[in-house]
N, C-alpha and C positions, 0 to 999 in steps of 0.2 A: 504494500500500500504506500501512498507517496505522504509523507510524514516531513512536514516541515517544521523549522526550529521553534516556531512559535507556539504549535502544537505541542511540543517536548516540553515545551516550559509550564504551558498550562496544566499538563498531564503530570510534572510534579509541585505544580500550585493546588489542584485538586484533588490525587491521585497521593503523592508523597513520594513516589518512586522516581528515581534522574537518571534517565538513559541520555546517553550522548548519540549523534546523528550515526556513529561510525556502525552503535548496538543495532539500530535500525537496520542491518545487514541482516541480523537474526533473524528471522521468520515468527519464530516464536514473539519476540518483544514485539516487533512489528504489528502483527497482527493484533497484539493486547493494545496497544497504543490506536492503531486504527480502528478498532470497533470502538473503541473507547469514546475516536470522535466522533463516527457513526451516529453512536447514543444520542452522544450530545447534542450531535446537529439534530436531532430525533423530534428533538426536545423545544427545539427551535424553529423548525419549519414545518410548515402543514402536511407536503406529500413528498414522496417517492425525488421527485425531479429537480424539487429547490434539495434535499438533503444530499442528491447525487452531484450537483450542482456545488452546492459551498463545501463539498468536499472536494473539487476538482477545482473550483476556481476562488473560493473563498464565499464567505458568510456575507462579504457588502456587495462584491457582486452581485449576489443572489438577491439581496433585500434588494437591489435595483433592479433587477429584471431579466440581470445579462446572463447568460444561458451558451454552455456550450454543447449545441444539436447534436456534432457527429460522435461525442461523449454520450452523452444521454443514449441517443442510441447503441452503441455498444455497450451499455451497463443495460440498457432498464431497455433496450429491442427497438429493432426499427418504427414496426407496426404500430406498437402502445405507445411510442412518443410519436409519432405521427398522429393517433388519434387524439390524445395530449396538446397536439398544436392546433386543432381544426378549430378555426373560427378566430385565431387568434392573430395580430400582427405581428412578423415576425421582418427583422431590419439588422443589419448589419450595424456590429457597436464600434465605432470609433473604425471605420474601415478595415476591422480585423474579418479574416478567412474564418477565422476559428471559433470566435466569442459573438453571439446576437443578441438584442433586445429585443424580449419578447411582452406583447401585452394584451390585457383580451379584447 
């Protein structure tokens, strides 16, 4: 899972535990540290797409709207985030390939 330093830090602000980026090799810590923010984001956002979402591009992304599609769809399926997007407008965020604004 992609586990960034800020991530680390909050996870031994809430957690108690201080792995360093190098730990994050491990699978094992990895993955505790990754579900870990999973949860969190869980906790934080309504569905499935903003939690895949601010795990891949971050939490203020998401609270804005920006959305990475061809992500989404290799986590959470072409189809369902297709259905997921119907009716919605959907616009390229700050000229990136990668990252959209999405709104309904």
């Amino acid at each position: 899972m992609q586990i960034t330093k800020p991530v680390l830090d909050d996870y031994y602000t809430f957690a108690g535990i201080k792995y360093s980026m190098h730990e994050m090799n491990d699978i094992n810590k990895n993955m505790e540290v990754g579900v870990w923010q999973l949860e969190r984001l869980k906790k934080q956002f309504d569905n499935d797409y903003q939690v895949v979402s601010a795990f891949n591009m971050g939490a203020g992304n998401t609270r804005n709207d920006v959305y990475n599609i061809s992500y989404l769809c290799d986590i959470l399926g072409r189809d369902r985030t297709l259905q997921w997007l119907k009716g919605k407008t959907v616009k390229s965020w700050k000229g990136s390939y990668r990252a959209y604004y999405v709104t309904d």
